[in-house]
N, C-alpha and C positions, 0 to 999 in steps of 0.2 A: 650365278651367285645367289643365294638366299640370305636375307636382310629380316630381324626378326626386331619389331619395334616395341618398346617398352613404353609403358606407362607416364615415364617424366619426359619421354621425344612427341608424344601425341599430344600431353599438354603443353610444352613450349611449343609448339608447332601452332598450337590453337588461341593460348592467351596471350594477347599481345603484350602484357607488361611482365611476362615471366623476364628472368635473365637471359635466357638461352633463347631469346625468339627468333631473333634474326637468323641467328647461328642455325637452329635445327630447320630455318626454312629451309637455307641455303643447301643444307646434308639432303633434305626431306627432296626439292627440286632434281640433286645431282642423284641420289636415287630411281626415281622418278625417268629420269633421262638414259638413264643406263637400263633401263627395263630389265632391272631384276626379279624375282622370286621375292613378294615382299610377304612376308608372318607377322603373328600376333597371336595372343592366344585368348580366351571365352572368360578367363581370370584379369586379364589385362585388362580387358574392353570394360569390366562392370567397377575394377579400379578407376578408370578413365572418367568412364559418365558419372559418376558419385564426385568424384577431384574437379570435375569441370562446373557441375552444378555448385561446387562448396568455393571455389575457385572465381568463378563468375556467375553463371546463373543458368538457370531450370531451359529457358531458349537454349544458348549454347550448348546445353547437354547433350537436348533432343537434337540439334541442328546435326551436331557431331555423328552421335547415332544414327540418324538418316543419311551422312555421307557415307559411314563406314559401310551401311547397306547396299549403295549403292558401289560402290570400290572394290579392286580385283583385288582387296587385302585376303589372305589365304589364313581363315581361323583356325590356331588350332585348339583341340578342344583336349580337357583334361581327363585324362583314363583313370582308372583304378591301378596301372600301371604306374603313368607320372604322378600319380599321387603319391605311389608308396614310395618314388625314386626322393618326392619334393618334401619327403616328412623326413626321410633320412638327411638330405640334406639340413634341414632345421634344425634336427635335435641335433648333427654336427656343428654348425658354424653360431659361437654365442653373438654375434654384433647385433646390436639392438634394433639398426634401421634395416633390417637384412626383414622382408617381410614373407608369409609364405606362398604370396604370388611371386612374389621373387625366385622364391625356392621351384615354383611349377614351373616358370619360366626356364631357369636352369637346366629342367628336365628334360624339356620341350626342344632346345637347343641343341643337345647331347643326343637327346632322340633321336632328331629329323635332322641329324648334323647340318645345321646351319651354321654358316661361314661369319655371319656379320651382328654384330646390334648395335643396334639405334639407340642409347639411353644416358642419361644424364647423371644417372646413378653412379657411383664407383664402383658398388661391389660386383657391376658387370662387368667390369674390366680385371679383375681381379682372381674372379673365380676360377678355378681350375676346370675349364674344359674338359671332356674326352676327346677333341682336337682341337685345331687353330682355327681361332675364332675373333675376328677383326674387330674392334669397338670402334665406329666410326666417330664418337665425339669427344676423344681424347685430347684434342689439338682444343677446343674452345673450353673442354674444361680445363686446363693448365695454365689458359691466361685469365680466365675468370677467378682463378684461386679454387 
C-alpha cells in the first residue's frame, strides 16, 4: 500500500494542541506498523515548515525538517508534468481553501497511483481520483464535525 501524507496530517501529528493530535498519532503509529510506501511531496514539506514555524515556532520547524531528513518518507518532487496536471486542476475546481499544493498533490497521487491519504483536509476526500483512493481520517473527521 502507498500512504501519501498531506500537509494538515504532518501538522497535527506535530502540534500538540491542534484538534486532530491524538487522532493523526494514532493513524500516523498504525501506518507506521503496517510498513507501508509512505509519500509526500517537495510542495508539502515547504507548506509544513512555514505552518509549523507560524503555528509554533522556528525550533519546531527545523526539528521537523531534520526528522523528515532523516525518515524513509519517499519525496516526491513536482515535474513540469504535475505541474501542468496541478494548474488544470486549479483553474477547474473554484473552492477557495482548495490551495495549489493541493492541486500538485492531486497530481502526484494520480501519477504514482497511490492507494491512501493522510489529511485533515476535505477536499481529499472528495476529489475525483483516476482510482480508489482511501482517506484514512474520515472517521475523526466526522466526529469532530
Amino acid at each position: 500500500m502507498k500512504v501519501f501524507i498531506d500537509t494538515s496530517a504532518f501538522c497535527a501529528i506535530t502540534v500538540p494542541h491542534d484538534q486532530f493530535n491524538s487522532g493523526a498519532k494514532a493513524i500516523h503509529q498504525h501506518i507506521l506498523n503496517k510498513k507501508v510506501y509512505v509519500y509526500s511531496s517537495n510542495y508539502v514539506l515547504d507548506e509544513v515548515y512555514t505552518l509549523l514555524k507560524t503555528r509554533s515556532n522556528h525550533t519546531v520547524s527545523v526539528k521537523f525538517m531534520d526528522e523528515i531528513q532523516k525518515s524513509h518518507l519517499n519525496i516526491l518532487r513536482v515535474t513540469e508534468d504535475i505541474e501542468d496536471a496541478a494548474k488544470a486542476d486549479f483553474r477547474k475546481f473554484i473552492d477557495k481553501r482548495l490551495s495549489f499544493t493541493d492541486c500538485t498533490s492531486f497530481a502526484l497521487i494520480n501519477h504514482f497511483h497511490i492507494n491512501a491519504v493522510f489529511a485533515f483536509d476535505e477536499h481529499f476526500r472528495y476529489h475525483p481520483y483516476s482510482h480508489p483512493v482511501e482517506y484514512l481520517a474520515s472517521s475523526l473527521i466526522n466526529k469532530s464535525g
